[in-house]
C-alpha atoms as one frame of an Amber mdcrd trajectory, in Angstrom:
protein
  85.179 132.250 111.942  85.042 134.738 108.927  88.145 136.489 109.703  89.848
 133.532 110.710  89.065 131.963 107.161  89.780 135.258 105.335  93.216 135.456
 107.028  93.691 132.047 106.020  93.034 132.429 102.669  95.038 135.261 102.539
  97.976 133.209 104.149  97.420 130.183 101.968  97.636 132.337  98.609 101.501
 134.056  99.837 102.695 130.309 101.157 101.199 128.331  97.713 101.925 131.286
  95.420 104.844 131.177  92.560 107.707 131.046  94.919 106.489 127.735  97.447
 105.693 126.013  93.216 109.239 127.063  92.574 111.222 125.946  95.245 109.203
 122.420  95.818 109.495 121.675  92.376 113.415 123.286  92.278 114.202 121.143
  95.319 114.056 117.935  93.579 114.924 118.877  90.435 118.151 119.852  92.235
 118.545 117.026  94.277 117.556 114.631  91.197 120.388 116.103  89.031 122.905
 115.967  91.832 121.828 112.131  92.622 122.460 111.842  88.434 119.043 110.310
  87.796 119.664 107.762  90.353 115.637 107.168  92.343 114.584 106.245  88.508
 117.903 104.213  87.684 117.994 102.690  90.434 114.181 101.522  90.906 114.292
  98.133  90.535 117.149  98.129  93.107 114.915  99.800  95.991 112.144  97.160
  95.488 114.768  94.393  96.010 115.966  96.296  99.207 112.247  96.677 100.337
 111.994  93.033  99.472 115.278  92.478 101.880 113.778  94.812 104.807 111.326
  92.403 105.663 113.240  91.759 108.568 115.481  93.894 110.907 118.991  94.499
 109.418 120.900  97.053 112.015 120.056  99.026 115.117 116.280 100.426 114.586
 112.758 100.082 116.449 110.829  98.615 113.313 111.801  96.714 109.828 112.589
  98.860 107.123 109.824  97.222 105.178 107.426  98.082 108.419 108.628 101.625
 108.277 107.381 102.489 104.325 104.354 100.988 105.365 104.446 103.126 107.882
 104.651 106.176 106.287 102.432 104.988 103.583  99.846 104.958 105.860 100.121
 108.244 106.709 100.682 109.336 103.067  98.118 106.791 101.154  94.998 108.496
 102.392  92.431 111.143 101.884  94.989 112.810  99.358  94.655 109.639  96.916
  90.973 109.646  96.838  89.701 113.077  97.875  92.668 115.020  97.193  93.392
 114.118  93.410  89.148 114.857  92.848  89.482 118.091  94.361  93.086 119.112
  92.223  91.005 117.819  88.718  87.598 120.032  90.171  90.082 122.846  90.660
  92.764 122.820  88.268  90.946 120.328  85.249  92.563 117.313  84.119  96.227
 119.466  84.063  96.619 119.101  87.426  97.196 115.282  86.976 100.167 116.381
  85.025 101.244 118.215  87.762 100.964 115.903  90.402 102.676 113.220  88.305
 105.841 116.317  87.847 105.372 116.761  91.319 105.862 112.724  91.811 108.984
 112.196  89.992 111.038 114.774  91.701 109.417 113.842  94.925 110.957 110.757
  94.617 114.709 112.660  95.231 113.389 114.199  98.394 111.934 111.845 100.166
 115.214 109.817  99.056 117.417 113.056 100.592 114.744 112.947 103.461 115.251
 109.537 104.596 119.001 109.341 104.211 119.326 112.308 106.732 116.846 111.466
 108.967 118.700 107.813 109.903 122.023 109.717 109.741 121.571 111.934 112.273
 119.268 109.959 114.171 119.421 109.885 118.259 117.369 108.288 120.619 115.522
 109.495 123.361 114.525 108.819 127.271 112.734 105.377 126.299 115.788 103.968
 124.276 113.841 104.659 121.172 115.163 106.003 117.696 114.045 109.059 117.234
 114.536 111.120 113.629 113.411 113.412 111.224 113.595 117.349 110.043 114.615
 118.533 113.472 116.581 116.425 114.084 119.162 116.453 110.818 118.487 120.274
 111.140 119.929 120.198 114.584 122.887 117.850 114.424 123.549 118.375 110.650
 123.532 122.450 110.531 125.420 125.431 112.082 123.963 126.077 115.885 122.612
 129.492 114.148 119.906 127.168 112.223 118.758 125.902 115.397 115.732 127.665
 115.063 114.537 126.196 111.785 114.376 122.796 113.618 112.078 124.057 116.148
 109.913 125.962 113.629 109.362 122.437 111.749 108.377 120.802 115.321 106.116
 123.462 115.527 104.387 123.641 112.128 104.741 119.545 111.971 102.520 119.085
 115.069 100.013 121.655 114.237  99.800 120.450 110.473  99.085 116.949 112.021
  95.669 117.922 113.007  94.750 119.076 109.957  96.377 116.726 107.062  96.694
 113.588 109.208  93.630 113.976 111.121  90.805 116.049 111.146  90.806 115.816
 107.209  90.925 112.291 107.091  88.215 112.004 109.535  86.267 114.947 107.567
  86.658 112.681 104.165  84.875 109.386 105.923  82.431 111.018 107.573  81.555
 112.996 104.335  81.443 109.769 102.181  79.599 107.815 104.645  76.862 110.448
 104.939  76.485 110.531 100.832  76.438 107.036 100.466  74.959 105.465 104.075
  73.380 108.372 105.583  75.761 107.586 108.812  75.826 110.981 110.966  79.311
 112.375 110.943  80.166 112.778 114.694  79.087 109.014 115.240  81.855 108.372
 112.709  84.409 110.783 114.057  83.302 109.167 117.894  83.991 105.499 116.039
  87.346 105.861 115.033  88.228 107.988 117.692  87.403 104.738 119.578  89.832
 102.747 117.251  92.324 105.220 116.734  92.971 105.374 120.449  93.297 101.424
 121.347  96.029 101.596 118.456  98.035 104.124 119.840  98.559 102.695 123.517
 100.908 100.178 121.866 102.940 103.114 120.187 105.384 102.946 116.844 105.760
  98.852 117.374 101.476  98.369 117.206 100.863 101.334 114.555 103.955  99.383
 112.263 102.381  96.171 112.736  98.726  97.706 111.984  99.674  99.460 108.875
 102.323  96.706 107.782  98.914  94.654 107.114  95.952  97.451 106.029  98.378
  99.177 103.863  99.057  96.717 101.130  95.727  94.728 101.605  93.515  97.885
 101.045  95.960  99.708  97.925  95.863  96.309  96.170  92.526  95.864  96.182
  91.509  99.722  95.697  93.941  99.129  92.577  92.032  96.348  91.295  88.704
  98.152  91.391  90.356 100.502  89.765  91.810  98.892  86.947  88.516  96.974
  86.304  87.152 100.190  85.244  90.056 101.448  82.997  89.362  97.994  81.007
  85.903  98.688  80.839  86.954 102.217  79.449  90.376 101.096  77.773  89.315
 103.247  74.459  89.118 106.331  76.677  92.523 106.396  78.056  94.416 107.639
  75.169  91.973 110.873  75.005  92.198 110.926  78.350  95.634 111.222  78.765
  95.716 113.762  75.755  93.547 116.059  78.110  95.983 115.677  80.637  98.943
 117.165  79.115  96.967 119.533  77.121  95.273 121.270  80.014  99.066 120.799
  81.695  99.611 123.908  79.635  96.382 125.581  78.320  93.273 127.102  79.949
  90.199 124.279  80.700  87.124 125.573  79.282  84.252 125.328  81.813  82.231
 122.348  80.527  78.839 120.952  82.684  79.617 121.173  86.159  83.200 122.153
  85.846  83.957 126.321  86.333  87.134 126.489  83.964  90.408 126.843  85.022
  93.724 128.935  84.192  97.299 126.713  83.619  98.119 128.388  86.863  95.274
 127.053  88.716  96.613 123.378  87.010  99.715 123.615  88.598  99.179 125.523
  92.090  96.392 122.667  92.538  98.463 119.614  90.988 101.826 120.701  92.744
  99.538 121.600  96.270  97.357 118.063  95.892 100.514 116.124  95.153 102.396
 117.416  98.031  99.528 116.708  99.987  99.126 112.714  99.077 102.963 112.121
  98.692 104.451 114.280 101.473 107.672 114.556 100.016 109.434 118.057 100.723
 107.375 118.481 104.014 109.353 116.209 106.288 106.941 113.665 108.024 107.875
 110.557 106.566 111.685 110.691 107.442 110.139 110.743 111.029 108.958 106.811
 109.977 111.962 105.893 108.387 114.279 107.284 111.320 112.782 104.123 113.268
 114.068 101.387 110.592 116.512  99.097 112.184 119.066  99.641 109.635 122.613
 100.559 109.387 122.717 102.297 105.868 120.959 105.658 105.830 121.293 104.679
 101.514 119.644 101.480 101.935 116.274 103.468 103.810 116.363 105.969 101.436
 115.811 103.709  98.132 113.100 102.237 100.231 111.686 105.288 101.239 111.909
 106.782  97.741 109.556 103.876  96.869 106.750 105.350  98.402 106.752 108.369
  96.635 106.101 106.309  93.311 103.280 103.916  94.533 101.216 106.862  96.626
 100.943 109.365  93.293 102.757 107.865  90.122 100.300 104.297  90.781  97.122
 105.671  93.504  97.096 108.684  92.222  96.938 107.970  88.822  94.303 105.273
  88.871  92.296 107.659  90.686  92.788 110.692  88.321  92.077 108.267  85.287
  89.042 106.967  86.782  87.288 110.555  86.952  88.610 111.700  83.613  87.747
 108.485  81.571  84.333 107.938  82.930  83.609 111.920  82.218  82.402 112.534
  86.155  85.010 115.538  86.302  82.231 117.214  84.349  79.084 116.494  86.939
  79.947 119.068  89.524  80.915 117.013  92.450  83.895 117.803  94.342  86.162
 115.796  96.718  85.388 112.254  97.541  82.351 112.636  96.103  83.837 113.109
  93.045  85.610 110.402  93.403  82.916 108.067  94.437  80.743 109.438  91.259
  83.618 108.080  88.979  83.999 104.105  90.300  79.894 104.538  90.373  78.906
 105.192  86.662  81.327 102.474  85.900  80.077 100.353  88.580  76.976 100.557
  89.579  76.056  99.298  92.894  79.559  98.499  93.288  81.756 101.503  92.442
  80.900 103.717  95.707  81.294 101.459  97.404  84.730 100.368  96.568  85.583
 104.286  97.502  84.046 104.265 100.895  85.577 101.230 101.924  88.669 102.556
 100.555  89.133 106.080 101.894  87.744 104.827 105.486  90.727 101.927 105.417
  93.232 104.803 103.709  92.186 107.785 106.304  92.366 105.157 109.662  95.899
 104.552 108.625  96.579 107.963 107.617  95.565 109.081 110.924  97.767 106.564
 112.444 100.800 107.486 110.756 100.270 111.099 111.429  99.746 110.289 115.203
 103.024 109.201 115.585 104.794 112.446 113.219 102.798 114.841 115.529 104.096
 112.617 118.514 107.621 113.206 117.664 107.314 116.658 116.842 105.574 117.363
 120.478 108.393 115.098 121.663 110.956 117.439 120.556 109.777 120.151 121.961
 109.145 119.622 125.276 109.984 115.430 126.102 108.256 112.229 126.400 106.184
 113.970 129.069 104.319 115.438 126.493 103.609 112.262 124.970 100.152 111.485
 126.697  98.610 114.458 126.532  99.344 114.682 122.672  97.742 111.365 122.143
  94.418 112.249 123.969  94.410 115.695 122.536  94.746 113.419 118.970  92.132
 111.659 119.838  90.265 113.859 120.827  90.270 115.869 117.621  89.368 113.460
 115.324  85.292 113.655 115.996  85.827 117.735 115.833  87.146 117.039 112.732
  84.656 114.602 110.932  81.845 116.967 112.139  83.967 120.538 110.734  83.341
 121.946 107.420  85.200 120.670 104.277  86.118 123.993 102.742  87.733 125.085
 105.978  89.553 121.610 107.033  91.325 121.672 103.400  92.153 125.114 103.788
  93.927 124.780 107.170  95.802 121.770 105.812  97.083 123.129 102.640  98.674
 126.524 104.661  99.884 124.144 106.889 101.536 121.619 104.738 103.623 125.007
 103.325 104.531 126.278 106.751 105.813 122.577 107.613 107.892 122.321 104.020
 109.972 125.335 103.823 112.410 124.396 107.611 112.708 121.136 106.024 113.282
 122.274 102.268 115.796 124.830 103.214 117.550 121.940 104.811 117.710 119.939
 102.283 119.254 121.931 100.212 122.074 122.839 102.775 122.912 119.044 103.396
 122.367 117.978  99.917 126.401 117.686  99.320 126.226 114.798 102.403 123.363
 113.334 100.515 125.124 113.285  97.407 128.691 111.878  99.152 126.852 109.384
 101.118 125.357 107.907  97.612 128.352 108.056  95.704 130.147 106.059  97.909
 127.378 103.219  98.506 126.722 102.670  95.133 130.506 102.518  93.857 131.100
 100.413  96.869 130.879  96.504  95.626 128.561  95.708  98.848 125.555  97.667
  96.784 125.184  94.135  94.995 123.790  95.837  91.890
């Protein structure tokens, strides 16, 4: 296990070094300028659409509103809670700062990555719509790119086990045991349990599961939230000074916090924020390749939506929470951190609201994830392989909640880069049909602006 980890780390350091920072962060700057601004200027106009998608409006499996809840419930998980605790425990308060960078040129890509993925959709042996990386890799690029489509299937299947599933279950089981004394593997065996009687209904019953967990459990993790900014509203403006300070200076080690260089700040903010929002690795285009829609536009200002409310709203709360109540000083880490945070606010109350939270969050999560890794396995070698993947998912998810933390996060994060770069290199290649496509909806008079 030594070597493995040690060859790990070694992995994870090349794949998250200067160049992964660079081209995540170039990606959707690029794709932001060629779009001319238009995810922010257009905002207002992709919550009216969402709004709109409530309901089936073109050939599709699922509602276009069904589908971002979809793929927020892969993304609105572990990362929001967990993930943001560990980047501040890491990195210091700059990190935030990163993930928020991170956020608003995230918002491009997943944009890109939805408008591509019901482009070049297809559908498979059961009639259903099938999309994503590999897919708009394979119909949208030169046959000598072929390969880069398979190595996303590949890296997109195994990264499901570790960021949509054995993390997530790690997180509960880790949080229960602080707070309830629950044993881990009689976690992992419980929502094992769960997980598996939601996945013999497929996309339709995960849509329909995560259309109503989703925004029940964010609004009211938001509101416990927000209750403790009030109660610390004279805290934010230091709080936020912190932020962009250590954005670009060193963090002093203070209490239980180490120190940390500006490089730490951003290889942690720009790894955690990949991590909660996805965007740049290619799994939620998978979701959004199910919406029964006819305008690969009209998903993508959906899909660009949740981008913003994952990191730019979760996120931030979260991040806030920990700074403002001074618990990034204690020396907890992860969702412990986190927990630590709502709890000196809230006493009696405050750990709770996390538990409850990132056990709601990571179910979903794992949900989503089921179905990327699903269409990933699918891919490669048919809807034969279906089945097996979804008992081998299962399966997993007690391994998982029973594994060691240091590991799991590990694995996920060299992962998550291994996934990103088929489907970033992609990206840029189409990015002059992304840019066509978008020009020509929005001068077009049916855009209703």
């Amino acid at each position: 296990m030594e070597l493995i980890k040690t060859l790990l780390e070694g992995l994870n350091g090349i794949v998250w070094g200067p160049l992964m920072l660079v081209l995540i962060l170039g990606t959707g700057f690029f794709l932001m300028s060629g779009l001319r601004f238009m995810p922010l200027r257009h905002i207002a106009y992709g919550f009216r659409m969402l709004w709109l998608g409530r309901k089936k409006t073109g050939e599709g499996d699922i509602a276009p509103f069904k589908a971002l809840m979809t793929s927020l419930s892969a993304t609105v998980g572990t990362g929001n809670i967990a993930g943001v605790a560990t980047a501040i425990f890491t990195g210091g308060p700059g990190a935030l700062f990163w993930m928020w960078c991170t956020a608003l040129v995230g918002m491009a890509t997943k944009y890109a990555e939805a408008v591509l993925a019901v482009y070049y959709r297809e559908k498979d042996a059961k009639g259903d719509h099938i999309g994503g990386p590999m897919f708009y890799i394979k119909n949208g690029l030169k046959s000598h790119w072929a390969w880069l489509g398979t190595a996303f299937a590949i890296f997109g299947a195994l990264a499901g086990f570790g960021i949509g599933n054995t993390i997530q279950a790690n997180s509960v089981a880790d949080v229960l045991n602080s707070n309830f004394k629950i044993s881990p593997m009689l976690t992992g065996i419980t929502m094992a349990v769960l997980v598996a009687l939601v996945l013999i209904g497929g996309i339709r019953r995960i849509a329909d599961v995560a259309s109503k967990l989703v925004p029940l459990m964010a609004i009211s993790y938001l509101l416990g939230g927000l209750v403790v900014l009030l109660m610390n509203i004279t805290a934010i403006p230091a709080a936020i000074e912190l932020i962009i300070t250590h954005a670009f200076t060193p963090t002093a080690a203070t209490g239980g916090f180490a120190g940390a260089t500006v490089m730490l700040a951003i290889q942690w903010g720009v790894a955690r924020g990949i991590f909660s929002n996805e965007a740049g690795l290619g799994s939620a285009p998978i979701a959004h390749a199910a919406a029964a829609t006819n305008s690969p536009v009209q998903q993508g200002t959906i899909a660009m939506l949740g981008t913003f409310i994952d990191t730019l709203i979760i996120c931030s709360i979260t991040g806030l929470v920990i700074i403002v109540t001074g618990a990034w000083t204690g020396g907890e880490n992860g969702a412990s951190l986190s927990a630590a945070a709502f709890e000196l606010a809230l006493p009696g109350v405050g750990s709770h609201i996390v538990t409850f939270g990132l056990a709601i969050f990571a179910f979903t999560t794992i949900l989503g994830w089921s179905f990327y890794g699903e269409k990933c396995v699918e891919y490669l070698f048919g809807v034969r392989a279906i089945v097996p993947f979804r008992v081998l998912w299962v399966l997993a998810i007690p391994i998982g909640a029973d594994s060691e933390l240091k590991f799991i996060w590990l694995l996920a994060d060299t992962l998550n880069a291994l996934m990103a770069l088929p489907n970033l290199i992609a990206l840029l290649l189409l990015s002059p049909l992304v840019f066509r496509l978008t020009r020509e909806y929005f001068s077009n008079k049916g855009a209703n602006l």
